[in-house]
DSSP file (Angstrom, degrees, kcal/mol; ACC not computed):
  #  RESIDUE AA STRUCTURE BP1 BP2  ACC     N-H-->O    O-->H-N    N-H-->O    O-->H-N    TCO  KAPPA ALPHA  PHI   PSI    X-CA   Y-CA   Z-CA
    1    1 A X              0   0    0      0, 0.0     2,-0.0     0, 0.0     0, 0.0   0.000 360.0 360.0 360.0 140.2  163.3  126.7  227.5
    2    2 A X        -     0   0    0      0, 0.0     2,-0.5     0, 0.0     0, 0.0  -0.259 360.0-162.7 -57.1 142.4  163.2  124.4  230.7
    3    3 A X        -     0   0    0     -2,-0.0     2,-0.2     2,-0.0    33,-0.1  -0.998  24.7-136.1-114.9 122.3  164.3  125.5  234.3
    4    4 A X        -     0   0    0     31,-0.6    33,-0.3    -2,-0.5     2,-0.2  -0.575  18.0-130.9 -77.6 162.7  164.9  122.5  236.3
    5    5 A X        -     0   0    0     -2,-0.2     2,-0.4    31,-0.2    33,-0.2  -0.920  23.5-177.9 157.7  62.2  163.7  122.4  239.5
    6    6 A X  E     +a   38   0A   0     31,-2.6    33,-2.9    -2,-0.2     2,-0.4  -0.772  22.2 159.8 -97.0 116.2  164.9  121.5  243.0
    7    7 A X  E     -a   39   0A   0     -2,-0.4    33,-0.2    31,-0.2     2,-0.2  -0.907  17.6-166.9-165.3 123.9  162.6  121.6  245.8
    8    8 A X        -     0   0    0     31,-1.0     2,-0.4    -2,-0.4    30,-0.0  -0.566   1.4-168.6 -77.4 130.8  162.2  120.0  249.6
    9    9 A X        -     0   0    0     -2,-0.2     2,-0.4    31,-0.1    33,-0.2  -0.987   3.2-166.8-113.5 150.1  159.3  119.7  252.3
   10   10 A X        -     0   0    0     31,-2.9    54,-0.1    -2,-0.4     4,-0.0  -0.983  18.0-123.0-132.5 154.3  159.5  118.8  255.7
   11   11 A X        -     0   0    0     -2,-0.4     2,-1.5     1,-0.1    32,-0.5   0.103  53.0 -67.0 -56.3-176.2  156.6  117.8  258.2
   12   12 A X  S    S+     0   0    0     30,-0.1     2,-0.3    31,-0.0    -1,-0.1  -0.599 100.5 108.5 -72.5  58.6  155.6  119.3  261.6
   13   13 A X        +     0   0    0     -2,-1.5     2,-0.3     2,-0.1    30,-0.2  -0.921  51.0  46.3-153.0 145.6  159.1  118.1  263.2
   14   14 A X        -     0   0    0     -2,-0.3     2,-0.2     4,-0.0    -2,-0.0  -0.938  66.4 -97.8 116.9-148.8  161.9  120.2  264.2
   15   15 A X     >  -     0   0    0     -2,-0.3     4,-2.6    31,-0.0    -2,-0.1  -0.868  35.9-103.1-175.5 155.6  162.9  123.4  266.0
   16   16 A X  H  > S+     0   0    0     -2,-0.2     4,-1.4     2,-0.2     5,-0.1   0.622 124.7  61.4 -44.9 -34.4  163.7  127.0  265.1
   17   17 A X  H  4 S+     0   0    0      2,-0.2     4,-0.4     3,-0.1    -1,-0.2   0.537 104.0  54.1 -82.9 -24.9  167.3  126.0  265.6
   18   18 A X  H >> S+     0   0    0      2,-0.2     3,-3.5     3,-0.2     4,-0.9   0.925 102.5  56.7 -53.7 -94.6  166.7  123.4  262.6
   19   19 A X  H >X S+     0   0    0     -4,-2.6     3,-1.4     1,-0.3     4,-0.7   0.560 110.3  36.5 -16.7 -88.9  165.5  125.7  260.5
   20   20 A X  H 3X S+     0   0    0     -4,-1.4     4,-2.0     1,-0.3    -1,-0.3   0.743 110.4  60.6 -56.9 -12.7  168.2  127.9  260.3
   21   21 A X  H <> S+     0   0    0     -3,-3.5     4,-1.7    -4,-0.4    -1,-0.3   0.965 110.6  44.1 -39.4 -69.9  170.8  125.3  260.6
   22   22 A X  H <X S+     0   0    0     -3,-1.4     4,-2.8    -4,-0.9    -2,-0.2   0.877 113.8  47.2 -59.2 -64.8  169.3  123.9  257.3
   23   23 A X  H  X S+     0   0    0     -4,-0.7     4,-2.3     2,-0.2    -1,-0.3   0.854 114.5  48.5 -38.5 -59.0  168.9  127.2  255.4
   24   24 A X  H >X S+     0   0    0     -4,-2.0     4,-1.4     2,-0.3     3,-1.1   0.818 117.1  45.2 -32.1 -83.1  172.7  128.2  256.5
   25   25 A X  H 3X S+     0   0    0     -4,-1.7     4,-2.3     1,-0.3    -1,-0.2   0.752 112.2  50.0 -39.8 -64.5  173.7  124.9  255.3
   26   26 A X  H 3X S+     0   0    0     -4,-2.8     4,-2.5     2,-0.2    -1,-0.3   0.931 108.3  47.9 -30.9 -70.6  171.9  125.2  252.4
   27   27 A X  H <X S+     0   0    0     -4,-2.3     4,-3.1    -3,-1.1     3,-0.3   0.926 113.8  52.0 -38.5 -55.4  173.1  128.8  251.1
   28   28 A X  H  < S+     0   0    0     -4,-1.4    -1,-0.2     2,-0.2    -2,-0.2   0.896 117.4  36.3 -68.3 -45.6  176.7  127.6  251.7
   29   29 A X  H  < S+     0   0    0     -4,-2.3    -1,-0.2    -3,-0.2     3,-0.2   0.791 121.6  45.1 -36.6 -54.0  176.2  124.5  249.8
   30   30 A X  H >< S+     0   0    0     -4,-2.5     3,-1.4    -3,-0.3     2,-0.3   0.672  85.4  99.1 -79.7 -28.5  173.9  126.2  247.0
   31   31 A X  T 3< S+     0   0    0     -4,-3.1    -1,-0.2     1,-0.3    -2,-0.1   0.216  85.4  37.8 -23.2 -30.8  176.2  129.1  246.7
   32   32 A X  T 3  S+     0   0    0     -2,-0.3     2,-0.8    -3,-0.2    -1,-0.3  -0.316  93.4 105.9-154.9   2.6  178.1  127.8  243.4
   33   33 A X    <   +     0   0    0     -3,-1.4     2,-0.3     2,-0.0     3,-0.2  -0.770  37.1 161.4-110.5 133.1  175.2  126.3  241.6
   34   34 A X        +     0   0    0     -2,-0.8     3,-0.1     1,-0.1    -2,-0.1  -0.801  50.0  54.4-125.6-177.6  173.5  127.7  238.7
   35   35 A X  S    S+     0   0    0     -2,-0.3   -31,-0.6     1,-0.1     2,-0.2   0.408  98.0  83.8  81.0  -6.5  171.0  126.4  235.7
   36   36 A X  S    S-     0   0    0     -3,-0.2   -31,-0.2   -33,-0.1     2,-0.2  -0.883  72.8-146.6-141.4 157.7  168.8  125.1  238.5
   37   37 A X        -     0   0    0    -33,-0.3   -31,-2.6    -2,-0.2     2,-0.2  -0.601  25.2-154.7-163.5 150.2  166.3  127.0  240.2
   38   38 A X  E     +a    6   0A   0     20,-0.3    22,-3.7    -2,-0.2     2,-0.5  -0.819  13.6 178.4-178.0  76.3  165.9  125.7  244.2
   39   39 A X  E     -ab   7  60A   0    -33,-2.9   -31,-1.0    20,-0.2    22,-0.2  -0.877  15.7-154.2-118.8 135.2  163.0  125.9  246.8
   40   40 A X        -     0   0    0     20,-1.4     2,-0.2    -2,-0.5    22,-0.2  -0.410   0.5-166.2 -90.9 166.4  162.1  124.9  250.3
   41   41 A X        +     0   0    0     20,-0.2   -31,-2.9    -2,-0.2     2,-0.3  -0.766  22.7 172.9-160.4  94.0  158.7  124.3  251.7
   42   42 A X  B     -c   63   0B   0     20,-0.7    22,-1.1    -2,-0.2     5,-0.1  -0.721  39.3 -57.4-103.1 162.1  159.0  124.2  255.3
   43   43 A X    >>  -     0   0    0    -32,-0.5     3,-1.9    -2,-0.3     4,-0.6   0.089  41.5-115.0 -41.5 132.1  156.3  124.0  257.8
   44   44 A X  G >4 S+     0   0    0      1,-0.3     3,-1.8     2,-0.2     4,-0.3   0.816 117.1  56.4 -19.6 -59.8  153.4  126.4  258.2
   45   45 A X  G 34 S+     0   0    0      1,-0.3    -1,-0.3     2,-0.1    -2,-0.1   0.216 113.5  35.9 -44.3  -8.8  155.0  127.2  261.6
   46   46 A X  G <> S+     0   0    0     -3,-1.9     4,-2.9    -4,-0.1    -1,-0.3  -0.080  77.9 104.4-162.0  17.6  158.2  128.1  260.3
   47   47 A X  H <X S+     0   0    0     -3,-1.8     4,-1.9    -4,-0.6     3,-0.2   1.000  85.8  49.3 -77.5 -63.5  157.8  129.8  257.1
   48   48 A X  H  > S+     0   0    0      1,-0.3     4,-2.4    -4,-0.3    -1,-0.1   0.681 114.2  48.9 -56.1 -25.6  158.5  133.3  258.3
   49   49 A X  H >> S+     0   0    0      2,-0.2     4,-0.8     1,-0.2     3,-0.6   0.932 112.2  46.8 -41.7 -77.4  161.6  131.8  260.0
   50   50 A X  H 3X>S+     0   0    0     -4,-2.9     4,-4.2    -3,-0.2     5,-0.5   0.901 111.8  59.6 -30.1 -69.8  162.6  130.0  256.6
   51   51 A X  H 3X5S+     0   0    0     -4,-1.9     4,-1.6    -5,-0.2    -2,-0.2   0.899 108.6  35.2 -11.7 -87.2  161.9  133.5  255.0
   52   52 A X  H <<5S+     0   0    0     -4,-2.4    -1,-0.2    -3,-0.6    -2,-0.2   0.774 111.1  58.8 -81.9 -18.7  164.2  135.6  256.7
   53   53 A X  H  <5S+     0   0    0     -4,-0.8    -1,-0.2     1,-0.2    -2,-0.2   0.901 119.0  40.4 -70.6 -20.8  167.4  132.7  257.1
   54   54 A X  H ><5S+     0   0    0     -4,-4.2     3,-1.3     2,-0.1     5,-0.4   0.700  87.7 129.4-102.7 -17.1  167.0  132.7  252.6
   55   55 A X  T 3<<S+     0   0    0     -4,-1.6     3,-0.1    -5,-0.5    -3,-0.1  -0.140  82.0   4.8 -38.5 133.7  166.6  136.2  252.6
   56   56 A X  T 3  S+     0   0    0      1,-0.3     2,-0.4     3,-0.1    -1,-0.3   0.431 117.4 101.3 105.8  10.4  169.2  138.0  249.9
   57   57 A X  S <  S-     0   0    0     -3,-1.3     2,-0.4     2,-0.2    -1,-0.3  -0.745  94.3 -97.0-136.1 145.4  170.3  133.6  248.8
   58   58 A X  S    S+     0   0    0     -2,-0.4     2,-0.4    -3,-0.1   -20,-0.3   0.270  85.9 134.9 -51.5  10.0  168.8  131.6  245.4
   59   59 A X        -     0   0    0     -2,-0.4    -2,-0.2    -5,-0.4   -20,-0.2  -0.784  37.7-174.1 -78.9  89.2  166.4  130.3  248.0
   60   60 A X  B     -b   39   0A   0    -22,-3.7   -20,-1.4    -2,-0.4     2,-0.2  -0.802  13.2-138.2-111.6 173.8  162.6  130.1  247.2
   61   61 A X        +     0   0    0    -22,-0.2     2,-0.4    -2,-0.1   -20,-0.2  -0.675  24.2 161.1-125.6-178.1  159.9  129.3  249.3
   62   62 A X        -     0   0    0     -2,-0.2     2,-0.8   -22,-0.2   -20,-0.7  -0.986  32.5 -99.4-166.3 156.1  156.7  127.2  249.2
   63   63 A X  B     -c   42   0B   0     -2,-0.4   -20,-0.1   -22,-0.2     3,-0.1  -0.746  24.3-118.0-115.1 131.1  154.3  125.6  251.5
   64   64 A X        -     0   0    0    -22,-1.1   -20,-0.2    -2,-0.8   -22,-0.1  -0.239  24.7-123.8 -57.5 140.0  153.8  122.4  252.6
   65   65 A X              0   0    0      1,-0.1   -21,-0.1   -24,-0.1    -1,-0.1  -0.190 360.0 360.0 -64.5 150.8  150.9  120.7  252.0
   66   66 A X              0   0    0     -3,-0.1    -1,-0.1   -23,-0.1    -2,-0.1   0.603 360.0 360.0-112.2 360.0  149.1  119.5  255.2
């Protein structure tokens, strides 16, 4: 059976303070969704970041291409 498939990148622009913004905002959003499966790809620079705001959330992660 299919899993759909939701899944973001961003470029080298933004802040630390970004990031977590966007995860927070993200969890609270994603909180309620099921049947869909739901991944970020933030910058090299900011994966661990990304990492620990999606810790314990429906939140996977991936890397941007450069």
């Amino acid at each position: 059976m299919r899993h759909p498939l939701v899944m973001g990148n961003w470029k080298l622009n933004g802040s630390r303070h970004m990031v977590n913004e966007l995860v927070a905002n993200l969890r609270t959003e994603l909180a309620g969704v099921t049947g869909c499966a739901v991944a970020i790809a933030p910058p090299e620079m900011y994966i661990d970041l990304a990492k620990q705001a999606a810790a314990g959330s429906h939140i996977h992660l991936g890397r941007a291409e450069r």
